[in-house]
N, C-alpha and C positions, 0 to 999 in steps of 0.2 A: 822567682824574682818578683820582689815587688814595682808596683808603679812608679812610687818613689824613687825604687833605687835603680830605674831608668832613664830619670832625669840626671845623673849623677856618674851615668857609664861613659868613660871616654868617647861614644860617637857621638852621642848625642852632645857630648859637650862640642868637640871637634865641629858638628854641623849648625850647630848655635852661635861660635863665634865666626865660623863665615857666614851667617845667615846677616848676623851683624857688621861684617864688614864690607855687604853689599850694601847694605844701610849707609855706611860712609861711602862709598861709593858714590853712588846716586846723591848724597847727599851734599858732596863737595865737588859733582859733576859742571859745575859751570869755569873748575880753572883747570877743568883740562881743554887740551886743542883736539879736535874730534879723532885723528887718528890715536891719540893717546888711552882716550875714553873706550876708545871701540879696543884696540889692546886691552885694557886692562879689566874690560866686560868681557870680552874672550875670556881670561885667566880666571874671575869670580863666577861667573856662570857657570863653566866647566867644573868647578871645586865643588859648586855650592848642587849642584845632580851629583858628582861622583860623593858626596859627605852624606846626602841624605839617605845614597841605596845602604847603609851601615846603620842608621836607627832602628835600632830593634822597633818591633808591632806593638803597641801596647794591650796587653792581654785582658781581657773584664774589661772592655768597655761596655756598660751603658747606661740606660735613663736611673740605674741607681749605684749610681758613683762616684767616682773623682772624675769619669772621662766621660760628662753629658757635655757634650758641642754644644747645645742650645744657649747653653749659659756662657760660651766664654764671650769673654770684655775683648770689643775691638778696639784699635788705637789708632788708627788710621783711616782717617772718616775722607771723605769724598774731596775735601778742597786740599788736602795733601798729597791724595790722587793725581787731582789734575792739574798740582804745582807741581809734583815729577812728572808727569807726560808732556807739561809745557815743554821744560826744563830739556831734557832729551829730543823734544823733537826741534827746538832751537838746537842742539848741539847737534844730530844728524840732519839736519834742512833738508837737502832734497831729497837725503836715502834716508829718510825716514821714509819707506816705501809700505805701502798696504801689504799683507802677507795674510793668504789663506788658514782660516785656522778651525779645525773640527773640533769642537767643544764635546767631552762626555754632555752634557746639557741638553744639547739642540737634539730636536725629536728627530730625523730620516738620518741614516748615516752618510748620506749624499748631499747631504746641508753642511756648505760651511759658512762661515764669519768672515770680511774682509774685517784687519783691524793695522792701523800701523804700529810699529816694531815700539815708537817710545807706550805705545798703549800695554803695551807684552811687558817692557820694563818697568811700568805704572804698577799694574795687577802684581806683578812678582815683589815692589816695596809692599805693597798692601799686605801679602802676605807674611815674607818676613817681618815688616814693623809689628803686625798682630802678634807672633811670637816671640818676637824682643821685647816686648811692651809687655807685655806677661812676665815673662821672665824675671823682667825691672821691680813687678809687685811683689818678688820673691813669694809669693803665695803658693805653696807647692801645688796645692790640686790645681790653681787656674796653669799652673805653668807644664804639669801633666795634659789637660785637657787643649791647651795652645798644641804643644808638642806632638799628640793624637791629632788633633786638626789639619796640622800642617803636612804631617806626613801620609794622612789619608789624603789629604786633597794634591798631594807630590802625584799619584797615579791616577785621580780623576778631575786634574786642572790647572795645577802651574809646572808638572814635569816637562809637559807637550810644548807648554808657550816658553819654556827655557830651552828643548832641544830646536823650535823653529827660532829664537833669537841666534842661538848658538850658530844655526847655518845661513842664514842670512849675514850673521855678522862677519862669518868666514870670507863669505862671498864678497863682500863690502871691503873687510879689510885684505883681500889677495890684490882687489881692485885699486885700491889704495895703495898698496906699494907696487905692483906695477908702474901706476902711473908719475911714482915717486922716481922711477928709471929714466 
């Protein structure tokens, strides 16, 4: 198979257009009421891990290819960042709480990150917009080399800060309807 014609297999389509629907998501995130939001980040989070474990590896990567990471175009620079981290942590106020988070990064394995939960939302746009943004240039290699990026860094950086949003926001929304009783 070629690289090509891995941008073009049903998962990897299937986890591109939820990659993108997290994008509207976070995107149109100020006309929801926060139990809505936090519902409906349940349901996209959850899809958007369960779509990724389905993209095939892409095979032959490296410094002389279609899949050198050095070179791809990001789309999502720092003040779009920290317009969805605003954004999010006005929608969650108080439970936007600090949550532990061990970075493949950080040097001792007994080091972690305090970060709050709209910060985990923030980083995971970043990622998906860098491979929607790609994608948009129809450029096959840059949108090969996005696709290898994202799915490599799925198991060394945005899988983890998606399974800790997922259970915090568990936790958050049981609390919420509870208190809905």
């Amino acid at each position: 198979m070629t690289n090509h014609s891995i941008l073009y297999k049903k998962e990897s389509i299937e986890f591109v257009a939820v990659a993108k629907e997290y994008l509207v998501l976070l995107e149109n995130a100020k006309e929801f009421q926060k139990n809505d939001f936090i519902t409906n980040s349940l349901k996209m989070l959850s899809l958007l891990y369960h779509k990724v474990l389905f993209v095939a590896k892409i095979e032959h990567c490296d410094s002389n290819n279609d899949c050198d990471n050095a070179f791809i175009e990001k789309f999502v620079n720092e003040v779009h960042w920290s317009y969805f981290q605003n954004v999010i942590s006005e929608i969650l106020d108080e439970d936007d709480v600090f949550v532990q988070l061990q970075d493949n990064n950080i040097i001792s394995d007994s080091d972690y990150m305090n970060v709050p939960l709209s910060e985990l939302y923030a980083d995971l746009y970043q990622e998906m917009g860098d491979l929607i943004g790609a994608y948009k240039t129809e450029n096959e290699e840059l949108m090969i080399a996005a696709l290898n990026e994202c799915h490599e860094n799925f198991y060394s950086y945005w899988g983890i800060r998606t399974l800790i949003l997922l259970q915090n926001l568990n936790n958050l929304n049981t609390k919420l309807l509870s208190d809905e009783v």
